[in-house]
C-alpha positions as CSV (number, residue, x, y, z in Angstrom):
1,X,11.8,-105.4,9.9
2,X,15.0,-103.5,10.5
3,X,15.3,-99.7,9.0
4,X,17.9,-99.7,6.2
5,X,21.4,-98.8,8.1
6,X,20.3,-100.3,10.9
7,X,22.8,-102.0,13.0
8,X,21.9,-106.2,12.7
9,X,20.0,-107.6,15.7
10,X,21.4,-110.7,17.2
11,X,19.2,-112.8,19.1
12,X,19.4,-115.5,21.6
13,X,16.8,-117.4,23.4
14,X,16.9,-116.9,26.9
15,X,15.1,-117.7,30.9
16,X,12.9,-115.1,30.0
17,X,12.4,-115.3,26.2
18,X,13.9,-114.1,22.9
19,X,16.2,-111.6,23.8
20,X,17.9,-109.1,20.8
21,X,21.2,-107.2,20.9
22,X,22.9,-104.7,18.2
23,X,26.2,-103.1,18.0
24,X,27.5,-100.4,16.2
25,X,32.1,-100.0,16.4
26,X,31.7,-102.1,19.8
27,X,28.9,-100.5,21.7
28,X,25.6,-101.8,22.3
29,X,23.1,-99.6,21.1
30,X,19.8,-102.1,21.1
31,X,18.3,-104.8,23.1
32,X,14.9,-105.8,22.1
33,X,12.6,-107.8,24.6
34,X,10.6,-111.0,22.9
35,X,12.6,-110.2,20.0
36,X,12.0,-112.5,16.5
37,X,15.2,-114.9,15.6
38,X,17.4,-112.9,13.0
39,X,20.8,-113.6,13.4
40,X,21.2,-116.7,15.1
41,X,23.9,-118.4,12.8
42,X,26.3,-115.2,12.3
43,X,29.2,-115.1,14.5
44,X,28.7,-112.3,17.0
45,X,30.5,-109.4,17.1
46,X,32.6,-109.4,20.6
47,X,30.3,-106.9,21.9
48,X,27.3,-108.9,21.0
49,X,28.8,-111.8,23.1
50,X,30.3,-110.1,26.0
51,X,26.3,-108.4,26.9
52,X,24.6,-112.5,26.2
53,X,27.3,-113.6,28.5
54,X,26.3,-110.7,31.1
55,X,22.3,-111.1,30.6
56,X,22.8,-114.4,31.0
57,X,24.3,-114.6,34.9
58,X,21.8,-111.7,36.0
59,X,19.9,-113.6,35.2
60,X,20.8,-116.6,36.5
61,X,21.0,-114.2,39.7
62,X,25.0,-114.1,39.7
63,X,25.3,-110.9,37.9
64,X,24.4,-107.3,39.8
65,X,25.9,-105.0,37.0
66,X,26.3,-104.7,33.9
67,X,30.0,-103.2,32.4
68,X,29.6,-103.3,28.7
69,X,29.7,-100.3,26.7
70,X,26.4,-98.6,25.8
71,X,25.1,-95.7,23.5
72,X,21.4,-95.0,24.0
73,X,20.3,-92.9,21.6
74,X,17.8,-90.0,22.4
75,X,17.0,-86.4,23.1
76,X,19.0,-85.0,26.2
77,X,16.3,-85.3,28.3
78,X,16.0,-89.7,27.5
79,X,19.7,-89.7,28.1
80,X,19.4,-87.9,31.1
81,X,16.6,-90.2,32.6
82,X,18.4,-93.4,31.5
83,X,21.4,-92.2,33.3
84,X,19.3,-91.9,36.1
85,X,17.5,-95.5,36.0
86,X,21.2,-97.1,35.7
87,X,21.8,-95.5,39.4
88,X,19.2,-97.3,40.7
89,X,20.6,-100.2,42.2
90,X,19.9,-103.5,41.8
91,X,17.1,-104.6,44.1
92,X,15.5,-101.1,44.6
93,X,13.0,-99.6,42.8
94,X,12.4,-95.7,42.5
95,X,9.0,-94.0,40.9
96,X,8.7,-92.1,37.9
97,X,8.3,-88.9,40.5
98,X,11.4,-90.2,42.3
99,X,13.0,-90.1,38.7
100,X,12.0,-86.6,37.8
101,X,13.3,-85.3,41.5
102,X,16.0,-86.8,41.0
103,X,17.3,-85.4,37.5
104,X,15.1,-82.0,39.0
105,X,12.1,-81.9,36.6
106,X,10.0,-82.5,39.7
107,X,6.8,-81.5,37.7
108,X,8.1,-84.0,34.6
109,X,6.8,-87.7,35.5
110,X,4.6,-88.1,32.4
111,X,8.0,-87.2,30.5
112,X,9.8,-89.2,32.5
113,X,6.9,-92.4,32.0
114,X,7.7,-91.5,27.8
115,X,11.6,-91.8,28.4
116,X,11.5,-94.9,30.5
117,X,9.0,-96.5,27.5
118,X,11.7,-95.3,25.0
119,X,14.8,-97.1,26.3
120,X,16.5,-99.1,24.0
121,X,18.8,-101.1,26.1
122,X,16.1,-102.4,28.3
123,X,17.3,-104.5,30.9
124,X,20.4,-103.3,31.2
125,X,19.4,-99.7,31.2
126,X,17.3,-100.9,34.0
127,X,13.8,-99.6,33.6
128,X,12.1,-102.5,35.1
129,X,12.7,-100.9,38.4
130,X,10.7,-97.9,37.6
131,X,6.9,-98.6,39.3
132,X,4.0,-96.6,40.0
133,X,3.8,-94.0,42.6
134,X,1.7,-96.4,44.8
135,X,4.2,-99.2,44.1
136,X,2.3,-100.8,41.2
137,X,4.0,-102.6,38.5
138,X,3.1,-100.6,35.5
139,X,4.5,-100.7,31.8
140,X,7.5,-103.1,30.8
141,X,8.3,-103.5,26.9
142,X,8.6,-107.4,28.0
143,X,5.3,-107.4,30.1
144,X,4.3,-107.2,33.6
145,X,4.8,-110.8,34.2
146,X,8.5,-110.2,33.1
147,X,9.4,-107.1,35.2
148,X,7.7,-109.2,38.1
149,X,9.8,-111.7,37.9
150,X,13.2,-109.7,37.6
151,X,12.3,-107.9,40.2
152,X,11.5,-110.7,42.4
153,X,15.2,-112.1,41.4
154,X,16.4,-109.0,42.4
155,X,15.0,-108.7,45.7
156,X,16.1,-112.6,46.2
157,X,12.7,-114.0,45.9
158,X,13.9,-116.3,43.3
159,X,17.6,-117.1,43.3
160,X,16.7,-117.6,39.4
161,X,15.1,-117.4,36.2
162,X,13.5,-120.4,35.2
């Protein structure tokens, strides 16, 4: 159940499962893996639409990147990993050591791990390319099966979602 004041969830079904979205003045600000049907029959908010419409052709595997306006909210340091996961590009994958290099908290890849867990736009805040240092698939909100198979459509394994 939803926090009082918290922006409505709009979900969708989708290739990969229930997917949720909120908006708050025209910025996504949630999207919630395996979500549960809540607002199926309102009319979406623009916002709402334009990011289905996006999810959608990634993954149908015509989409690369994503252009709708986001506000993740979290401590400086979340921000600042999440920033970093949306320059990884689409078919690579960096580690959560890579990530901490990268934003130079070499010595921070637990913190990292707890940022990455924490993102609320999922997906298109693209943590399923975060793996293990010995490229293993480890922790996705949607399950490992999930971030296998976007990554495989990312690396053109699949042309699709099925």
């Amino acid at each position: 159940m939803k926090k009082p004041g918290s922006p409505l969830l709009y979900t969708r079904r989708t290739q990969i499962g229930r997917i949720g979205l909120a908006e708050r003045d025209g910025v996504i600000v949630e999207l919630a893996l395996r979500a549960k049907p809540m607002a199926e029959h309102l009319p979406e908010p623009e916002a709402i639409r334009r990011a289905f419409v996006q999810i959608e052709e990634y993954l149908a595997g015509r989409r690369k990147n994503f252009d709708v306006p986001l506000h993740a909210e979290g401590t400086p340091f979340m921000r600042q990993v999440w920033d970093e996961l949306c320059r990884i590009p689409y078919g690579e994958t960096r580690s959560y050591k890579d990530i901490a290099a990268a934003i130079g908290r070499p010595g921070a890849m637990r913190a990292v791990g707890m940022a990455n867990n924490r993102n609320p736009i999922a997906l298109i805040i693209p943590c399923h390319r975060v793996i293990g240092a010995d490229g293993s698939l480890v922790g996705f909100g949607g399950g490992l099966d999930m971030k296998r198979r976007l990554l495989d459509l990312e690396a053109g394994r699949t042309s699709r979602l099925a």
